[in-house]
N, CA, C and O atoms as a GROMACS GRO file, in nm:
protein
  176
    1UNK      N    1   2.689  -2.096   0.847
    1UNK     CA    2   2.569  -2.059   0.915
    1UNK      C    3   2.519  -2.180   0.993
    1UNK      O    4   2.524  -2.296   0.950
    2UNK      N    5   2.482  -2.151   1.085
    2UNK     CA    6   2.452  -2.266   1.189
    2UNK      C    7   2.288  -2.238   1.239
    2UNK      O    8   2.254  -2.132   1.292
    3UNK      N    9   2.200  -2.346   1.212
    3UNK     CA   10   2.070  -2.329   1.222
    3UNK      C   11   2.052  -2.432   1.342
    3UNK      O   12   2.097  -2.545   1.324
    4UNK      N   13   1.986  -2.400   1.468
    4UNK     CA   14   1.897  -2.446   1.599
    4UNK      C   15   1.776  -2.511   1.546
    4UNK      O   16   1.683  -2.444   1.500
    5UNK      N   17   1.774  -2.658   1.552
    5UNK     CA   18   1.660  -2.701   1.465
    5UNK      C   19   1.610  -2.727   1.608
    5UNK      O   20   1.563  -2.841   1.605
    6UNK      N   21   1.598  -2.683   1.717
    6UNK     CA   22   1.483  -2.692   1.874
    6UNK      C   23   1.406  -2.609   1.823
    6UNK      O   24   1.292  -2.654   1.833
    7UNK      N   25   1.406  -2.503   1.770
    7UNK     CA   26   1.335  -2.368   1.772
    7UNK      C   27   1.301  -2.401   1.661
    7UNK      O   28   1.372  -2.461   1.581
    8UNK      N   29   1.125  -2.348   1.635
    8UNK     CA   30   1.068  -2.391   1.543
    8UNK      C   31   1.024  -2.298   1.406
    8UNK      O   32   0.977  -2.318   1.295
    9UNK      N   33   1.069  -2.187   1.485
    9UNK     CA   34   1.069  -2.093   1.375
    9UNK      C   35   1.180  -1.947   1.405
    9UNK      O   36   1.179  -1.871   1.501
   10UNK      N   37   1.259  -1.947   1.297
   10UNK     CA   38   1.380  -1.841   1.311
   10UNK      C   39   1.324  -1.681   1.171
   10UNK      O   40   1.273  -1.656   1.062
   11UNK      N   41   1.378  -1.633   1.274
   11UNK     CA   42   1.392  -1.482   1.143
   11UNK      C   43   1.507  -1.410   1.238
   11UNK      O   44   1.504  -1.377   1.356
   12UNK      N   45   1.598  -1.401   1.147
   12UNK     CA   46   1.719  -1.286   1.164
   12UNK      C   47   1.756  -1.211   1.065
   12UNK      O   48   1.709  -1.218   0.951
   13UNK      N   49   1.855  -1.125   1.107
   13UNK     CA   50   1.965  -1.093   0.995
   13UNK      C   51   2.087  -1.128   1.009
   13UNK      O   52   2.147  -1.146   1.115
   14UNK      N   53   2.123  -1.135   0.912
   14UNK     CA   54   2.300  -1.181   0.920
   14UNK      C   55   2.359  -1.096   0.800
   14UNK      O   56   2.293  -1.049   0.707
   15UNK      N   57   2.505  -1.086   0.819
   15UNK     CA   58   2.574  -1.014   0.692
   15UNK      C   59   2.632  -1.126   0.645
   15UNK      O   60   2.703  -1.218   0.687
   16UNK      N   61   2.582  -1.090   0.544
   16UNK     CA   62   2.684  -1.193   0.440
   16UNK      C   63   2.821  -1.151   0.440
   16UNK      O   64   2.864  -1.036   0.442
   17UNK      N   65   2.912  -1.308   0.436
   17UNK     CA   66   3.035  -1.302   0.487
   17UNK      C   67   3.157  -1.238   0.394
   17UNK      O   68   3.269  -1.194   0.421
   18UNK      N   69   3.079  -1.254   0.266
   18UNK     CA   70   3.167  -1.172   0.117
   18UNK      C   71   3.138  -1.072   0.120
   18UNK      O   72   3.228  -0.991   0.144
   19UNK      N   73   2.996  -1.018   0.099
   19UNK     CA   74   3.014  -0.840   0.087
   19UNK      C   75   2.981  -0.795   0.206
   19UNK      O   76   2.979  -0.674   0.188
   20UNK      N   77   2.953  -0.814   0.317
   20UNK     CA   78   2.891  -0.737   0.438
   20UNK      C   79   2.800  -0.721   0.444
   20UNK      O   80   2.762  -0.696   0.559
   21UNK      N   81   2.690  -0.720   0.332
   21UNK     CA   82   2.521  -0.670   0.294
   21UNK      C   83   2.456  -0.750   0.354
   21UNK      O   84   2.467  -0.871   0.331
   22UNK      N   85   2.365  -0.697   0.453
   22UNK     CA   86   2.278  -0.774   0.553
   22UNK      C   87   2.160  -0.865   0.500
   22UNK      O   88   2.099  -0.838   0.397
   23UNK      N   89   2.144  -0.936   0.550
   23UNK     CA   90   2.044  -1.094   0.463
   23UNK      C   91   1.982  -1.145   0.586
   23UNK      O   92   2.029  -1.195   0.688
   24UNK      N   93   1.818  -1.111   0.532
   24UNK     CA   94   1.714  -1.147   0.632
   24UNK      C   95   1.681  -1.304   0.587
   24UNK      O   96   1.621  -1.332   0.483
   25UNK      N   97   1.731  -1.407   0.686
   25UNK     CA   98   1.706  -1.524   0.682
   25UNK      C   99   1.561  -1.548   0.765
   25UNK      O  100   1.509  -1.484   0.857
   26UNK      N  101   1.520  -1.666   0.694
   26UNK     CA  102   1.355  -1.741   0.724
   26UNK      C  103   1.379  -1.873   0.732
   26UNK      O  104   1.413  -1.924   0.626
   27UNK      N  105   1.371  -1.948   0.832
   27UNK     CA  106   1.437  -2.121   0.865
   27UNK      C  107   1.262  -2.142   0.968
   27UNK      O  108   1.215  -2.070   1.055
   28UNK      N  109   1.217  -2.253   0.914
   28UNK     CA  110   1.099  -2.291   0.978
   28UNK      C  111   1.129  -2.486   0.997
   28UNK      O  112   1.167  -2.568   0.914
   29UNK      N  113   1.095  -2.501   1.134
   29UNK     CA  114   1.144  -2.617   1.171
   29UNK      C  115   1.061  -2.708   1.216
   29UNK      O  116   1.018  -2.707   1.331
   30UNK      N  117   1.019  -2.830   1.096
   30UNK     CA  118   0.901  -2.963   1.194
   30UNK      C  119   1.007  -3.055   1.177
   30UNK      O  120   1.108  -3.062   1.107
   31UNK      N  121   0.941  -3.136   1.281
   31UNK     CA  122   1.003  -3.249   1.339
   31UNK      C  123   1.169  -3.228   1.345
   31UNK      O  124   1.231  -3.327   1.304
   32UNK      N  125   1.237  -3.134   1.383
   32UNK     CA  126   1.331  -3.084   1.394
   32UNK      C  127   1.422  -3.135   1.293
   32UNK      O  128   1.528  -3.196   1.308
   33UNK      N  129   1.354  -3.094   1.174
   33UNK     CA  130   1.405  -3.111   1.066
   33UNK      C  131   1.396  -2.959   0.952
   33UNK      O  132   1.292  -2.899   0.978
   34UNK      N  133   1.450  -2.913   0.877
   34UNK     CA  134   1.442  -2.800   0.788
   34UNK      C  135   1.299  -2.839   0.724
   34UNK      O  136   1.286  -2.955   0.686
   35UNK      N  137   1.196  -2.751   0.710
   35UNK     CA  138   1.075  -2.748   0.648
   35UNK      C  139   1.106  -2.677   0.544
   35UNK      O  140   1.097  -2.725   0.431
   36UNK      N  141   1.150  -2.539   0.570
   36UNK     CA  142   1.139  -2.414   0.446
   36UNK      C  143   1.290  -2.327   0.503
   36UNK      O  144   1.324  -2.328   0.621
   37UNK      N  145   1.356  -2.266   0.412
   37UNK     CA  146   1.454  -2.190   0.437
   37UNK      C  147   1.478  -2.099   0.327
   37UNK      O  148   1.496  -2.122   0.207
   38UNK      N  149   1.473  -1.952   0.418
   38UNK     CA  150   1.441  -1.899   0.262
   38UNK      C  151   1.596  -1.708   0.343
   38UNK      O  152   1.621  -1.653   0.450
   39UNK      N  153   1.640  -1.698   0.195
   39UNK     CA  154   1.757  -1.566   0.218
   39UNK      C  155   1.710  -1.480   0.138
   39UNK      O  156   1.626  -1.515   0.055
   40UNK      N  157   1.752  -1.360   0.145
   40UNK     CA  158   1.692  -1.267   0.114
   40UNK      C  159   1.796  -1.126   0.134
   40UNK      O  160   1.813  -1.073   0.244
   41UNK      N  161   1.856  -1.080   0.013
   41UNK     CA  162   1.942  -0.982   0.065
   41UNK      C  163   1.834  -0.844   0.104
   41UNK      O  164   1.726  -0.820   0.050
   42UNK      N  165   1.892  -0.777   0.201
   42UNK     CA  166   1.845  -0.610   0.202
   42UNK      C  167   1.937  -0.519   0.168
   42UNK      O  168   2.039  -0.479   0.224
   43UNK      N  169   1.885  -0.492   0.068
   43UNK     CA  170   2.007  -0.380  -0.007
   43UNK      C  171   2.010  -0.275   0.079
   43UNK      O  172   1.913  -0.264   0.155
   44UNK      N  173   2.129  -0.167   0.087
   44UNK     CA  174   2.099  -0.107   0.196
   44UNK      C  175   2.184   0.049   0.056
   44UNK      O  176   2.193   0.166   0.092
   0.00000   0.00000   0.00000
């Protein structure tokens, strides 16, 4: 997973690369550095 630390705040989804089950990622960025990073599966 590759995180854009320009952008200061991210929300996506991504599938996880083992089971396919989609995972709402939370990446918040000061001083273009990782502040908070948080995963989260959505069961589907």
């Amino acid at each position: 997973m590759l995180i854009d630390t320009s952008l200061n705040h991210q929300k996506y989804i991504e599938d996880c690369e083992i089971c396919c089950n989609p995972i709402q990622i939370l990446v918040v960025i000061e001083n273009q550095e990782i502040a908070s990073f948080q995963a989260k599966s959505i069961e589907q």
